[in-house]
C-alpha positions as CSV (number, residue, x, y, z in Angstrom):
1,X,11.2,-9.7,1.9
2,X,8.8,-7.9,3.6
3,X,11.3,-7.5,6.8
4,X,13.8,-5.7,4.2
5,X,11.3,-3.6,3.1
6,X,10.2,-2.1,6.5
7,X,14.0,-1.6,7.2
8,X,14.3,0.1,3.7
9,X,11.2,2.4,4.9
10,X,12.6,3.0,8.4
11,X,16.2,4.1,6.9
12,X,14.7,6.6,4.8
13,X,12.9,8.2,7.8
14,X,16.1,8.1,9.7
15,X,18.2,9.3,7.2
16,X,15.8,12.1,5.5
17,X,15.7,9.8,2.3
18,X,13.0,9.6,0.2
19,X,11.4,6.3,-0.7
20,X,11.4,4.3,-3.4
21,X,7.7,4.2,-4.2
22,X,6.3,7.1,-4.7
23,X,3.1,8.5,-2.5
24,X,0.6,7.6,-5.3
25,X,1.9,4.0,-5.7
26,X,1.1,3.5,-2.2
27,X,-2.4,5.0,-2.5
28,X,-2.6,2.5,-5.2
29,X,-1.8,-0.5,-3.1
30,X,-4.1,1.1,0.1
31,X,-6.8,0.8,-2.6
32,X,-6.5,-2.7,-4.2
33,X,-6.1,-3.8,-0.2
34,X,-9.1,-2.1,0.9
35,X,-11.4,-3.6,-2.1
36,X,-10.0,-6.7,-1.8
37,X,-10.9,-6.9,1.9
38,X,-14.6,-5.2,1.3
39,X,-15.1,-8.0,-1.7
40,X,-13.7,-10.4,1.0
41,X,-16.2,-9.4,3.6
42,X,-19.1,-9.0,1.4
43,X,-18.8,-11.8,-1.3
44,X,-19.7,-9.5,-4.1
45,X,-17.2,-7.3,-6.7
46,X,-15.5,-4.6,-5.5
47,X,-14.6,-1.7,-8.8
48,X,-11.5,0.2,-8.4
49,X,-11.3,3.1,-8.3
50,X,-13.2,2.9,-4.9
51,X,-12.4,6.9,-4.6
């Protein structure tokens, strides 16, 4: 899945497309990545929003 998903994001560059998920949903997911990793690297809870 995740190999159709970077062809999905490289066809829309290509083809002037727009995405399917929007610019906040990926802010969104940057976010719950980046707590997860700081709760990862420092044992305690991370609250979201972190920004």
């Amino acid at each position: 899945e995740a190999m159709s998903t970077i062809k999905h994001f490289a066809d829309c560059i290509s083809e002037n497309r727009p995405h399917l998920a929007t610019g906040e949903e990926g802010r969104d997911a940057l976010e719950i990545a980046m707590a997860a990793f700081k709760s990862g690297a420092t044992g305690e809870t991370v609250t979201i929003p972190m920004m």
